[in-house]
C-alpha angles and dihedrals in degrees: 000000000000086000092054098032107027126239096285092039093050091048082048100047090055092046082048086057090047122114112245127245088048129110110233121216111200117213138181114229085236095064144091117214111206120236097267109043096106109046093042079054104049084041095058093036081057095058079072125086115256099251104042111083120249126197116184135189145171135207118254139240104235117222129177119240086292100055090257110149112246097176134276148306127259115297099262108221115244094245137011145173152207098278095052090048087062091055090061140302132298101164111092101206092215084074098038129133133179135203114225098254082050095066088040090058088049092047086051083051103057147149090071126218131272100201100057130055116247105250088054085050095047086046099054094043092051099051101037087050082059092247124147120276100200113188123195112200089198105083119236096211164347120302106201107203126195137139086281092069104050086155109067143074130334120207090220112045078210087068086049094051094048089050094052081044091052085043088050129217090278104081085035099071095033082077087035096065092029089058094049095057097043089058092039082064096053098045101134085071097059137077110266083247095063095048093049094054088046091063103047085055088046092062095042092064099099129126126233127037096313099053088049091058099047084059089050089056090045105048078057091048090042099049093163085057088100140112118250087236129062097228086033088062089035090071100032095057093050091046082044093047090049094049 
């Protein structure tokens, strides 16, 4: 079924197939959950009120093919939002959970997109609904890490930046503006907020000197468009600036 729908669409089609009124973990077939993921998960999803939707997720313990711990994770920040989702992901989808009108909010927002792996879009729909982002800094469980996953988690964030340099801005703000637009055309599921600060990026995506001086006033005006970490933004507000 991932050959034919995609790695987000098959993860959708299967939330899609979920009973309501039941939070959703998401997995990878490579990984080993510890014993108490789920319920640290479903414990901190149940601190939210019942109608606001709650994503939570935890940092990893990296192993190599064998299970053998390699280090962490990046450091996850204590809170986040949606402008900073839009800035990159956060949110491995190996330690995912959803509340259940978080899953009802996914399910409003679908199709899903094709150009964008499912635990970023569950993340961006969450938080610019105005829904809780909760982070756990104890990891839940083993990454194993080997040439087969070449999209996951990174033990230095210095390793991750010098990757998205090596990538270019390019392909990088081909899903920046992608992802505006998708969630531009889902704005009545989104915070007035959210929708607001959409459509000012949307205008700023011009080409050429104009456009690049419309994103320096609005890096000033968004002040909460910006990367956890300092290289990490770095990166992110010169790729932004060129467009």
């Amino acid at each position: 079924m991932v050959s034919i729908w995609g790695v987000t669409g098959s993860y959708a089609t299967l939330l899609d197939h979920t009973p309501p009124n039941l939070s959703v973990a998401f997995c990878d077939q490579d990984d080993v959950w510890f014993s108490d993921k789920l319920e640290r998960g479903l414990s901190a999803l149940a601190t939210v009120a019942e109608h606001t939707p709650a994503l939570y997720c935890t940092r990893q313990t990296l192993t190599d093919k064998n299970l053998r711990p390699t280090g962490l994770s990046p450091e996850l920040p204590d809170t986040t939002s949606f402008l900073p989702a839009m800035t990159q992901n956060i949110a491995t989808g190996c330690t995912l959970m959803l509340s259940p009108a978080a899953c009802a909010l996914l399910r409003k927002a679908m199709p899903a997109p094709t150009f964008l792996l499912h635990d970023w879009w569950a993340y961006l729909m969450v938080s610019g609904a105005g829904g809780r982002i909760l982070t756990d800094n104890q990891p839940s469980l083993f990454y194993r890490q080997h040439g087969k996953n070449a999209v996951g988690a990174r033990s230095q964030f210095l390793h991750r930046a010098l990757a998205a340099l090596k990538r270019g801005p390019k392909a990088f703000m081909n899903i920046f503006r992608a992802n505006t637009l998708y969630l531009l055309n889902r704005q009545s599921l989104l915070t007035p907020d959210a929708v607001n600060a959409l459509r000012l990026l949307r205008k700023t995506q011009k080409p050429g000197l104009r456009g690049a001086l419309s994103r320096v006033s609005l890096m000033h005006q968004l002040k909460q468009l910006r990367r956890h970490k300092k290289l990490e933004q770095l990166v992110f507000r010169v790729w932004f600036l060129l467009g």
